[in-house]
C-alpha positions in Angstrom: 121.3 78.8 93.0 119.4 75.6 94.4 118.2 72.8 92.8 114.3 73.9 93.6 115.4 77.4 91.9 116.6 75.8 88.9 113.4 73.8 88.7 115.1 70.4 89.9 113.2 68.7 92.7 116.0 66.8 95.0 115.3 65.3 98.5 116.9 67.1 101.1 118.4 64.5 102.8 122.5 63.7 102.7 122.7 63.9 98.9 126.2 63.4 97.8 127.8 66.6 96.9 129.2 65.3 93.3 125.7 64.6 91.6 124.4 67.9 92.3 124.1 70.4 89.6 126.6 73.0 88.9 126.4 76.8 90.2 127.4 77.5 86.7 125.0 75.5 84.9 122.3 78.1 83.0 118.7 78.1 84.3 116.5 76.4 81.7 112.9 78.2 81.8 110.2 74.9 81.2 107.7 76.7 79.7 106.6 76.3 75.8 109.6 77.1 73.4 112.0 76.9 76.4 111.4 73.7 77.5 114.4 71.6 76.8 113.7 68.2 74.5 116.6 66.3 76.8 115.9 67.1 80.7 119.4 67.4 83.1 119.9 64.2 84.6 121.0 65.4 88.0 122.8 62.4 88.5 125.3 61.8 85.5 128.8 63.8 86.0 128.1 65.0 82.6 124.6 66.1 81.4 124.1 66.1 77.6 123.3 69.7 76.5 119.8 70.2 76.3 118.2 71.2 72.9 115.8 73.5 72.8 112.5 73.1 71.0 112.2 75.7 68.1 108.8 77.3 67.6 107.5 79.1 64.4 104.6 80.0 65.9 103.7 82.2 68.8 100.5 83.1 70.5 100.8 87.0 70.2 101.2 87.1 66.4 99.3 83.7 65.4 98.0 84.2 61.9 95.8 81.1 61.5 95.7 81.5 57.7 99.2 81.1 57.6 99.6 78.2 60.2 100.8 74.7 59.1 97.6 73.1 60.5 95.2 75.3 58.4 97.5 75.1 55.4 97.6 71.4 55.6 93.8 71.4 55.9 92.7 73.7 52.9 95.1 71.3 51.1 92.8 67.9 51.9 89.8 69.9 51.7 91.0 70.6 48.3 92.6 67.2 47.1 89.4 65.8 48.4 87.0 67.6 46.4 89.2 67.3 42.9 89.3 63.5 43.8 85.3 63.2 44.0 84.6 65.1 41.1 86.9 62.3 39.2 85.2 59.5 40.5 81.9 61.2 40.1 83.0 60.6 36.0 83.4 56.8 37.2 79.8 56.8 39.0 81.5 56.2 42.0 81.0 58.7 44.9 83.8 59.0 47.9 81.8 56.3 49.8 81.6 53.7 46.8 85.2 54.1 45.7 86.9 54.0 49.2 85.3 49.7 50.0 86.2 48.8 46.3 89.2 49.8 46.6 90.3 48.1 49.8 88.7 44.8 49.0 90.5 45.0 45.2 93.7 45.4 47.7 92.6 42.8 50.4 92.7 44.9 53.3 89.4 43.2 53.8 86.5 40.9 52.5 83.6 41.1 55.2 81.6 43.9 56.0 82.6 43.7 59.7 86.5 44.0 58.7 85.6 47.1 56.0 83.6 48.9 58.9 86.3 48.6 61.2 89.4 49.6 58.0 87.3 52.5 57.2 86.1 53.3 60.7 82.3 53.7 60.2 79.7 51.8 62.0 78.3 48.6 61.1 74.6 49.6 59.6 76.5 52.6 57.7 78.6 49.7 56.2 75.7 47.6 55.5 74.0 50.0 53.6 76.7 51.1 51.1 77.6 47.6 50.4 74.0 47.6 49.4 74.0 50.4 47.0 77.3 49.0 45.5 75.7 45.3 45.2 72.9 47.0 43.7 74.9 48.5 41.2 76.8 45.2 40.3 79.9 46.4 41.4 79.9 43.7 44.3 78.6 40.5 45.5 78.3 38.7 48.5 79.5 34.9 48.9 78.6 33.0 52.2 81.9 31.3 53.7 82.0 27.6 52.9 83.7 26.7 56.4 81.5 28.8 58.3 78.0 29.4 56.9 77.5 32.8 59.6 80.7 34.4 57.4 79.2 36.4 54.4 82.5 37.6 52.5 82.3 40.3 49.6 84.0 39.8 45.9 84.1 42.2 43.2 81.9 41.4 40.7 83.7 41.8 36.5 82.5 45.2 36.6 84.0 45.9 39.8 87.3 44.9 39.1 87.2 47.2 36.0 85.8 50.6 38.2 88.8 49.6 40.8 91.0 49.3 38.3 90.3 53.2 37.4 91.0 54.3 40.9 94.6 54.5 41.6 95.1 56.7 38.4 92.5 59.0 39.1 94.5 59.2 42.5 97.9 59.1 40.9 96.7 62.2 38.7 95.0 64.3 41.3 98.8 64.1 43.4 100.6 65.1 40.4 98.6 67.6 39.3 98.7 69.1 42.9 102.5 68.5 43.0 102.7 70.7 39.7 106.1 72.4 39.1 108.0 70.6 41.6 111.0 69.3 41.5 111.6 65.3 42.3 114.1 66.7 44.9 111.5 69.1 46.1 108.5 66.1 46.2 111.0 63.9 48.5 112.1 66.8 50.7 108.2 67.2 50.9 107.2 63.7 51.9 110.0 63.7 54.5 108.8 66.5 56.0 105.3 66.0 56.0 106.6 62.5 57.5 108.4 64.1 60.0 105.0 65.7 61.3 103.3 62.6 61.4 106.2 61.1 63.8 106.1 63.9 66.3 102.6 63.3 66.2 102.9 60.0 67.2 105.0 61.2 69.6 102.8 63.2 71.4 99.9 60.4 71.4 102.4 58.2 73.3 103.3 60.5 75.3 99.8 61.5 76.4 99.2 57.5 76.8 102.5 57.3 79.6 101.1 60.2 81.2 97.5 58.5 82.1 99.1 55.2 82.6 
């Protein structure tokens, strides 16, 4: 079989007959589950085998209801709405107890660095801090060193509703995590881990390819 027919693209001209590919090796279809994680290197004397990717899924049979994507999403969707109805019992909705939270932690202490942690736009921003101020939860202090620098503090009764919200959070996880085992809960968060890596994966190798 030729290179071209085993989907290796060589130059034609005097290639050295030792770095070309085997007759015997097996011909490696690239498409979807086929595709090989390590590719041939045409040039070592001897190629790692390749591993092949394993699918679950497959296009002719595709039940979304039981897909990992869907599952994973009627989970948050879930989570989500147990957590607000918690906080709801604090007074706090999902876009109060989110800013407490990160300023009681320090991931930030100016409404420009709380937009940009929680990814909202800046008049969105502006206006929840206002509804929290007006509720006492927060106050702003301008910067001493640099009078254009407002930055935010939680006020006494701020500290004590932020103080609430990691064990509303703690409680929702457990009682989602209900009947599992402590093996079963790390074998979970390694797994669910694991996703998160090959999806950072794929995003860098989507950023190589437009490079």
């Amino acid at each position: 079989m030729s290179p071209h027919g085993m989907g290796i693209y060589l130059p034609e001209q005097n290639l050295p007959e030792q770095i070309l590919p085997e007759p015997s090796l097996p011909c490696l279809l690239t498409a979807r589950c086929q595709e090989p994680l390590i590719k041939i290197s045409v040039i070592a004397m001897n190629p790692p085998k390749p591993i092949r990717r394993t699918c679950f899924y497959a296009g002719e049979s595709y039940d979304m209801g039981a897909s990992m994507g869907h599952l994973l999403f009627q989970l948050m969707t879930s989570m989500k709405r147990e957590v607000d109805a918690r906080m709801a019992d604090l007074g706090l909705t999902d876009a109060q107890w989110k800013p407490l939270w990160k300023i009681k932690l320090g991931h930030a202490d100016t409404a420009f660095e709380l937009a940009r942690e929680m990814s909202i736009d800046a008049g969105a921003m502006t206006r929840m801090l206002d509804r929290l101020a007006a509720k006492g939860l927060i106050e702003r202090v301008r910067s001493e060193t640099d009078r254009r620098v407002v930055h935010l503090r939680l006020t006494a009764e701020g500290e004590a509703a932020a103080e609430h919200i990691p064990h509303v959070l703690a409680d929702v996880n457990n009682d989602f995590l209900r009947g599992f085992t402590k093996p079963e809960w790390t074998q979970l968060k390694e797994s669910l881990q694991r996703m998160l890596l090959n999806a950072q994966a794929l995003q860098e190798e989507k950023a190589e390819e437009t490079e």
